[in-house]
C-alpha positions in Angstrom: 146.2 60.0 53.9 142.7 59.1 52.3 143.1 61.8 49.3 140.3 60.1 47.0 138.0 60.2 50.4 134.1 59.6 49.6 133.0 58.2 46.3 130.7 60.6 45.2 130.1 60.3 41.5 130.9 56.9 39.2 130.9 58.2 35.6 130.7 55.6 33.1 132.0 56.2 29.4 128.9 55.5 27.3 128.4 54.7 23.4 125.2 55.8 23.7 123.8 58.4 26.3 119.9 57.4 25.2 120.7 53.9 25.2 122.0 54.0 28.4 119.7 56.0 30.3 117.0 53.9 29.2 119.1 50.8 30.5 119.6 52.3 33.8 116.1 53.3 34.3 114.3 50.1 32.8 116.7 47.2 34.4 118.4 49.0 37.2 115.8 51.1 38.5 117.5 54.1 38.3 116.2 57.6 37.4 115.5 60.0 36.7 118.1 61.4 34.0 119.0 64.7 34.1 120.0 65.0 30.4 122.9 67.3 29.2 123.4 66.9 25.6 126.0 69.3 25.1 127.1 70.9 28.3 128.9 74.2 28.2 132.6 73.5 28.8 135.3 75.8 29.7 139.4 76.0 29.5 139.8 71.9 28.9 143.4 71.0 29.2 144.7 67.2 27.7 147.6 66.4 28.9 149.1 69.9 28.9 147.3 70.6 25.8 144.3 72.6 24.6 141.1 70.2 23.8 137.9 71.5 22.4 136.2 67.8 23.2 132.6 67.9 23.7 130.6 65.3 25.3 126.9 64.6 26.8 126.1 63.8 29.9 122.6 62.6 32.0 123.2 62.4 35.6 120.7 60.7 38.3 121.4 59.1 41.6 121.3 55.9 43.0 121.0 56.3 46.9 123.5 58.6 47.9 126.1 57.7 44.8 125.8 59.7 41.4 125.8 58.3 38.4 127.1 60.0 35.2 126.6 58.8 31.7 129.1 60.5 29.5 129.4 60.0 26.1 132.0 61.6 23.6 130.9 63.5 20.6 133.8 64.1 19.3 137.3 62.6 18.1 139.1 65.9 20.0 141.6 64.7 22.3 140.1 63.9 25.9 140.1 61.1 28.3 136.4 59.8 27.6 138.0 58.9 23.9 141.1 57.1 24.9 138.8 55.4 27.3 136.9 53.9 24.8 139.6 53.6 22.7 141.6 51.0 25.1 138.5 49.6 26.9 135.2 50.3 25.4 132.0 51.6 27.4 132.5 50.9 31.5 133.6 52.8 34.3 135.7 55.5 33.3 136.1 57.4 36.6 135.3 57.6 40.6 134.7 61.6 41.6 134.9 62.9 44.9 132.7 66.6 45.3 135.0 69.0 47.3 134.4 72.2 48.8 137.5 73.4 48.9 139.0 72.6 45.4 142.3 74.2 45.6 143.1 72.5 49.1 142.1 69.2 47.1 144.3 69.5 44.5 147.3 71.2 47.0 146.8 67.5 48.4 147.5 65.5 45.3 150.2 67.7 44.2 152.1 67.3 47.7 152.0 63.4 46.8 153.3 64.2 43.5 150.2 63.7 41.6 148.8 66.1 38.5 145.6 66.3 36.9 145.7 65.2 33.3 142.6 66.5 32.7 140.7 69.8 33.6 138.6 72.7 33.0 135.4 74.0 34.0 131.7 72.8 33.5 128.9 74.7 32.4 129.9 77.5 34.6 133.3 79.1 33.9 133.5 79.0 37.5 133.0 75.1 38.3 136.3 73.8 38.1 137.3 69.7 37.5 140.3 67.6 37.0 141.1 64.2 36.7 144.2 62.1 37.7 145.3 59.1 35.9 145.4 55.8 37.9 148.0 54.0 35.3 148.0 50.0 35.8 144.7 49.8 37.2 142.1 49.4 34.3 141.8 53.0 32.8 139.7 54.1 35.7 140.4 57.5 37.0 139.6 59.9 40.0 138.4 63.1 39.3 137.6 66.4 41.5 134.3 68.4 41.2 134.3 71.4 42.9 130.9 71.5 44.2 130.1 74.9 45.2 128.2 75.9 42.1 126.9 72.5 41.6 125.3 72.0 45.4 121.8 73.0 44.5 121.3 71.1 41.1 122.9 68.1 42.6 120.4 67.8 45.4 117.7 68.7 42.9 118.4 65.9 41.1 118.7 64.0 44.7 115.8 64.2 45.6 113.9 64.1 42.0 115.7 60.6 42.2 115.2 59.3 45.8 110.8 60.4 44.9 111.0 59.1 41.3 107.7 57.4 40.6 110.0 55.9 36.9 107.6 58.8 34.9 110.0 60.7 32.7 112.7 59.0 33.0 115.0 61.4 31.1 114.6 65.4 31.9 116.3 67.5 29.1 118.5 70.4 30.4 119.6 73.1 28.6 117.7 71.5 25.2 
């Protein structure tokens, strides 16, 4: 049983979202950003616990694999912190974009497996959650339901796969 499936997304904690947008862009070629700098969050839940963490986030593509930038803002309880906290900036989690979120999750609970994270992004209907992957580095997988999501995402897929490297950061939201 493949429950992680397709890589969809790597998401990278970040010290610095600017910083890091301009390395992407100017020494990996990658852009444009799509920049969030305090996306709307919804009913986040910390290992069991209410979390009013905020973060922001720039999102552009390389090829068919998303990259997200994510860095904390606050010292609320979330998994971006303890990231950095126990490893620094680096890949904090693999995402897979589902359809069918509640089938998804159905899946990892019938192998025993809870998210440690959730909540909902910008929408209060775009639900995420995250699974801890103990032992193996402080990556995680996480769960993106894409329904809401489908059209920005290929916005930004095809602003990236046509980028010319002209504005290479886009501010959404202000």
């Amino acid at each position: 049983m493949q429950r992680l499936g397709t890589i969809d997304q790597l998401g990278y904690v970040v010290d610095d979202v600017t910083s890091a947008m301009t390395h992407w862009a100017e020494v990996l070629g990658v852009g444009p950003f799509f920049f969030l700098p305090r996306p709307a969050l919804h009913d986040l839940r910390y290992r069991g616990a209410p979390t009013d963490a905020r973060i922001s986030v720039a999102i552009s593509y390389a090829g068919a694999t998303q990259i997200e930038l994510i860095e904390p803002l606050d010292d609320h309880p979330s998994p971006y912190g303890d990231f950095r906290s126990a490893h620094g900036a680096g890949l904090h989690h693999v995402a897979r974009f589902v359809e069918d979120y509640d089938a998804a999750v159905a899946e990892w609970a019938s192998a025993g497996r809870h998210p440690c994270f959730e909540g909902r992004a910008l929408t209060e209907h775009q639900r995420f959650c995250y699974y801890d992957t103990a032992g193996h580095g402080g990556t995680v997988c996480e769960l993106v339901e894409v329904a809401e999501f489908a059209a920005f995402f290929d916005h930004i897929r095809h602003q990236s796969a046509r980028w010319d490297g002209s504005e290479p950061v886009r501010t959404v939201g202000g």
